[in-house]
TIZAKOL-26416 format. One record per residue: y, z, x negated of N, C-alpha, C in turn. Coordinates in steps of 0.1 Angstrom, whole numbers, plus 5000, padded with zeros to 4 digits. Layout:
REM TIZAKOL-26416
YZXYZXYZX ...
//
This chain:
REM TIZAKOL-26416
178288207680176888237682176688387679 176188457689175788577684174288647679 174888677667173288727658173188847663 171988867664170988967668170689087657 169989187659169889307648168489187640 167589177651166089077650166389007641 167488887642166888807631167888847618 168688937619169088997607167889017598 167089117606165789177600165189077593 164788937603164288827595164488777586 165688737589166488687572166488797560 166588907558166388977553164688957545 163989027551162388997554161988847543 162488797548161988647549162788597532 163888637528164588597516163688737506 163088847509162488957503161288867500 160888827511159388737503159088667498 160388547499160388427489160388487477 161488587473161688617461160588647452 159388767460158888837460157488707456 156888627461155688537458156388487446 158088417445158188317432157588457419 158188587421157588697413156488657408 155488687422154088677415153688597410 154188487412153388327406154188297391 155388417387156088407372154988507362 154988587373153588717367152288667365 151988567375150688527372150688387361 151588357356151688257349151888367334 152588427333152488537318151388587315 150088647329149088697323148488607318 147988467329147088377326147588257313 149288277310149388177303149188007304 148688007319148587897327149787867333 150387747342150987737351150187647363 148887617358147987567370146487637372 147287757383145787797384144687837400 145687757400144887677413145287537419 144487497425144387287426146187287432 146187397441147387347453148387377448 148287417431149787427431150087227424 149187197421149687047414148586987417 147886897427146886847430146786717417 147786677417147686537408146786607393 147786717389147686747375146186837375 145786897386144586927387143786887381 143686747386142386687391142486557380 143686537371143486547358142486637350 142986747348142886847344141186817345 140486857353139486837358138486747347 139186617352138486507348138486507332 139486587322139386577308138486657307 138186777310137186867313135586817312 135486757320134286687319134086547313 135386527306135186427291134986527281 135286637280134886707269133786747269 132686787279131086837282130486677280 130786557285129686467282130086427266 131386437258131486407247130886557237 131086657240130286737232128586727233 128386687247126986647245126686497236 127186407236127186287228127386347214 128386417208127986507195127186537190 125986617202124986667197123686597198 124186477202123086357203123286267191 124986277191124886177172124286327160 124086417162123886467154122586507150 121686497165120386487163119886357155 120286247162119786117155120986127143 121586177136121786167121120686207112 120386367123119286417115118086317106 117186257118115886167120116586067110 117486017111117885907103117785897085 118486017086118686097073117586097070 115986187074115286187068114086067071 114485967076113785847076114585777059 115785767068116385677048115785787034 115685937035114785917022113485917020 112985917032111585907030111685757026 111785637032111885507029112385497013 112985557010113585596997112485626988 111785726988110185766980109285636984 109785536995107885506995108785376983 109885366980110385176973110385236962 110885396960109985446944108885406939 107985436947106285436945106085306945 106685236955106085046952106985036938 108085036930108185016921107885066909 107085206910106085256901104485156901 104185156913103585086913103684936905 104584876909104784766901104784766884 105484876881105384886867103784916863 103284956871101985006864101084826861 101384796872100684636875101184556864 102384546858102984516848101984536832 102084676833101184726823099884716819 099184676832097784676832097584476834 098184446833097684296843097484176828 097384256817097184216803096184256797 094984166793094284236788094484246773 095484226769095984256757096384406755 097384436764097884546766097384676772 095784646774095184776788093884746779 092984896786091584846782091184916794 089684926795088784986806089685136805 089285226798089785306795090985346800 092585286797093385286800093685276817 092885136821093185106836092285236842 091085316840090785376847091985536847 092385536842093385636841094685626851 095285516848096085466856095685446876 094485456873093685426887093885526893 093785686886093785796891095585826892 096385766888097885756892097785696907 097285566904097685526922096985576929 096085616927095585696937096385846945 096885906932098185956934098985896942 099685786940100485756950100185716958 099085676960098485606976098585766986 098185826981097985986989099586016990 100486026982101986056980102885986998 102285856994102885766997102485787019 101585837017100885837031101285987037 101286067029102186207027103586177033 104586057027105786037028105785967041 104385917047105185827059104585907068 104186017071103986137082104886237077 106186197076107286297075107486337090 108286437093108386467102109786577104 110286577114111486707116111186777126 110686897126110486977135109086997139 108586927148106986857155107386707162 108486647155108386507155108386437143 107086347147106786257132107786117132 108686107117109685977123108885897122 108185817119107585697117106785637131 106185707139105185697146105685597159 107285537160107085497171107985587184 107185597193106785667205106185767204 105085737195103785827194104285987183 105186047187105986137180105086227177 103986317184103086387186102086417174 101986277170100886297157101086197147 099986217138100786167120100785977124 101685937121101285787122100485717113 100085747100099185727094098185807091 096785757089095585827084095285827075 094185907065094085907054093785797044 093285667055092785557045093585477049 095085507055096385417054096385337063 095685357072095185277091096785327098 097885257104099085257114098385307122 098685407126098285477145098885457153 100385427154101585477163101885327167 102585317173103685207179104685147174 105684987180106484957178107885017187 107885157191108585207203110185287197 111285237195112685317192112685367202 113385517192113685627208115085587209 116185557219117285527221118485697227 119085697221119485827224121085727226 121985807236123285797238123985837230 124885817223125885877213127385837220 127185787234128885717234128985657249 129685667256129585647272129285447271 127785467276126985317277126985297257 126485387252126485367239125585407232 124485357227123285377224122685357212 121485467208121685337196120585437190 119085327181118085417178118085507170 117385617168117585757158115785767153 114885637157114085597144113885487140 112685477131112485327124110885367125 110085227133109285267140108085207124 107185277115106385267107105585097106 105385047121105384927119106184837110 107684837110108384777108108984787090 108384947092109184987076107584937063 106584957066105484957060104684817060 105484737067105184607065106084467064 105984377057106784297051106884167062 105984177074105984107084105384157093 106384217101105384327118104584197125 105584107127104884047139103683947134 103183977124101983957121101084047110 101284197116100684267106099484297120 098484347112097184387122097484527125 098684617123098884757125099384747139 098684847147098884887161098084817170 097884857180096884807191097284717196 098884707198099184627211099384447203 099084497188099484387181097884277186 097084347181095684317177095284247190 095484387201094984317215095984197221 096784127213097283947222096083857214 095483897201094683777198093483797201 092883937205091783947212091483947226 092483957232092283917248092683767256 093183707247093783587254092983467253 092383417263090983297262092483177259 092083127247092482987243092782877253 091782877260090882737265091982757279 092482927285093182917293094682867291 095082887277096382877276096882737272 098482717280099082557281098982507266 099182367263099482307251100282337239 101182347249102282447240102382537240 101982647249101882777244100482787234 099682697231098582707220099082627206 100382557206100482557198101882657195 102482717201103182897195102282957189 101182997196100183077188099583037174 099282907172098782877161100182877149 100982827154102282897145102483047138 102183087150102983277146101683307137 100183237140099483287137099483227119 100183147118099883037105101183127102 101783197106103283207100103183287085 103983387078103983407065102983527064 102483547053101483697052102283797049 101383867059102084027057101684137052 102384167042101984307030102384417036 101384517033101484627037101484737028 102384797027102284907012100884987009 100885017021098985117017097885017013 097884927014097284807015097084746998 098084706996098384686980098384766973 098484926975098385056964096385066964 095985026977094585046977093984886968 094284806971094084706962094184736947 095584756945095784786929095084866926 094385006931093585096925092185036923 091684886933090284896931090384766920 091784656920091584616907091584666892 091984786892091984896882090584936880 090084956890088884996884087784926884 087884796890086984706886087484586873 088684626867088984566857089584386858 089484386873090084236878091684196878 091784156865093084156858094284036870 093283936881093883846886094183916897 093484046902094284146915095484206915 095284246900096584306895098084226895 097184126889098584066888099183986902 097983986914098683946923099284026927 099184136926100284276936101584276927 101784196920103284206914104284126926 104084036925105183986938104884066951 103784126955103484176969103984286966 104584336958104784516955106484446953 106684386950107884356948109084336960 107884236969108484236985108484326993 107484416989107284526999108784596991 108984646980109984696976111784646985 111484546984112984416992113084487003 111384477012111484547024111684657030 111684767016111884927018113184877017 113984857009115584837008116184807018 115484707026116184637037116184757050 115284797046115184887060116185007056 116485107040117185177044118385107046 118684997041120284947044120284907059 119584917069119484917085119985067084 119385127080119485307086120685397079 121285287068122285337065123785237076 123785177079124285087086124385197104 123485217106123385297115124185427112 123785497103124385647103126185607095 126785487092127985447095128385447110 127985367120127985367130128185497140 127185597135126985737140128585827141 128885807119130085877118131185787126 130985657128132185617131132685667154 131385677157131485707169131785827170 131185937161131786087159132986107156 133986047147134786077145135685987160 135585907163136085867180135985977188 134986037188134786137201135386277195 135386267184136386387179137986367185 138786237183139586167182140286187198 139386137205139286147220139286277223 138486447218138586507224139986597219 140186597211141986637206142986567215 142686427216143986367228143886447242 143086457246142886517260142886687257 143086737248143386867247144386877246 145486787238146986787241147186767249 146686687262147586607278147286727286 145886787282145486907289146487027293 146887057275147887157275148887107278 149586997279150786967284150986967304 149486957306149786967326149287097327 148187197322148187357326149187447316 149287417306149987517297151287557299 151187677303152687747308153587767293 155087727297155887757280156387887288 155687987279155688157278157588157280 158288097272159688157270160188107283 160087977287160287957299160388027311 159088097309158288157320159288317317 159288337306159688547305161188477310 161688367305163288347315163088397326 162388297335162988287344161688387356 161788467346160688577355162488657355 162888727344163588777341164488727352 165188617353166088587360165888637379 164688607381163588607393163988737397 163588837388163988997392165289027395 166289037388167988987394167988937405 167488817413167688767425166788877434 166288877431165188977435165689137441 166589207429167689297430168689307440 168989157439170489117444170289127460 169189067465168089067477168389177482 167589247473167589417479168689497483 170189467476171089497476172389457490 172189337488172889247500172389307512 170889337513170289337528170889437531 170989587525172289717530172989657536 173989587533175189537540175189407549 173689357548173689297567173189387575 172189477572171589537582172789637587 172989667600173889787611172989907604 174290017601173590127599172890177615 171990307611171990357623172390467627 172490497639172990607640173590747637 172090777630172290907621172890907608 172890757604173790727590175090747594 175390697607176990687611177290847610 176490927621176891037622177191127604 176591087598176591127582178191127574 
//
């Protein structure tokens, strides 16, 4: 078969280029320290690549979503913390006073101007807030959830925040629930009040009238502002049998502060235990990450090195396929 000058040229040409792209793509792998830097050179490992990528933006957002609701939590468990103080100051005081052996007029009116202290303390502590959100309120984040004469404003509403793919979980404790020893029959909030004021009896079945007379007969419910305003006015009206009833009411209400921060401590376990997962998770996919783009540099300076040599060798050979020309001969 006879070769032509033409595809000498080509072959020539054509072995200059190959060599000449594997170059660039050894050069472009030393600067960028990549070996995937575009889809087409590994479609598979790409689009890996890819997909850990956007496990790390929704898991650093879930981060900063366990870290918001740690915040609220945090300062929900100590505020709940001050108000089981004050019910068990409270209680001691009731202790002290609920003798008339041990108190006189005198004495209880002194002590009066303590609870009163903590009734104000206590109403202080449950319109805490972080930032321009109040935790107690519910829903109703906006404004204080309690008023000055210890009236619930706010709602039974958890905010639910994501911390975890389909993973959720509340970052408050809604003031209904913490401030009373039985929500579902405390008279705080509207939506509570309006099922017994809007629902005609006379329309409702047998049995759903006797539900209602149940929940309605069910256990009484103490309210911390409620009992600190009691104990101040049996203090100062010297009614030693007021007093002494707010000793078990101050006592449950206390059970009930405990129980709630052991909910909110239960939770912010939960919080760390999802954080440190998504910590966990984003280190695994930073190793698989660096194991499908991360160029091995020594690798790479090889066989760049080696690359140029062929490269040379290229340049060298093609002299002696290509026909000199003429004026070479004549030389």
């Amino acid at each position: 078969m006879r070769v032509t000058e033409s595809s000498n040229y080509e072959a020539v040409r054509n072995n200059i280029n190959r060599s000449k792209t594997r170059m660039e793509s050894l050069q472009q792998q030393h600067s960028t320290l990549k070996k995937l830097n575009t889809p087409s050179q590994d479609p598979v490992s790409s689009a890996k690549v890819l997909e850990m990528r956007t496990d790390k933006v929704n898991n650093d957002q879930y981060q900063m979503n366990a870290r918001l609701a740690e915040t609220f939590l945090s300062n929900s468990e100590l505020a709940l913390g001050e108000l089981a103080d004050i019910a068990m100051r409270a209680k001691e005081i009731a202790i002290g006073q609920s003798s008339g052996a041990s108190s006189n007029e005198d004495t209880r009116l002194g002590v009066a101007e303590e609870v009163k202290q903590l009734f104000q303390q206590s109403v202080a502590t449950a319109n805490r807030r972080v930032g321009e959100r109040y935790l107690f309120g519910g829903y109703k984040t906006d404004r204080a959830p309690v008023d000055i004469n210890g009236n619930y404003q706010g709602d039974g509403g958890q905010s639910l925040v994501e911390v975890g793919r389909d993973v959720f979980i509340s970052m408050n404790v809604p003031g209904l629930e913490a401030f009373n020893s039985e929500p579902k029959h405390s008279n705080d909030g509207r939506e509570l009040k309006s099922k017994s004021e809007t629902v005609d009896p006379a329309r409702v079945p047998a049995s759903a009238r006797e539900l209602m007379v149940d929940q309605e007969s069910g256990p009484e419910n103490i309210n911390i502002f409620k009992e600190l305003q009691n104990l101040r006015i049996g203090l100062l009206t010297g009614d030693l049998d007021t007093i002494r009833d707010r000793l078990d009411r101050l006592d449950t209400m206390h059970g009930r502060l405990t129980a709630m921060r052991a909910k909110i401590g239960s939770r912010l376990q939960g919080l760390q235990s999802t954080s440190q997962a998504l910590e966990r998770h984003n280190v695994t996919n930073a190793q698989l990450s660096s194991a499908l783009e991360d160029a091995d540099m020594s690798q790479v300076v090889s066989d760049l090195a080696k690359e140029e040599t062929v490269f040379r060798s290229a340049l060298e050979t093609s002299k002696k396929l290509i026909q000199p020309t003429l004026l070479e001969f004549l030389k």
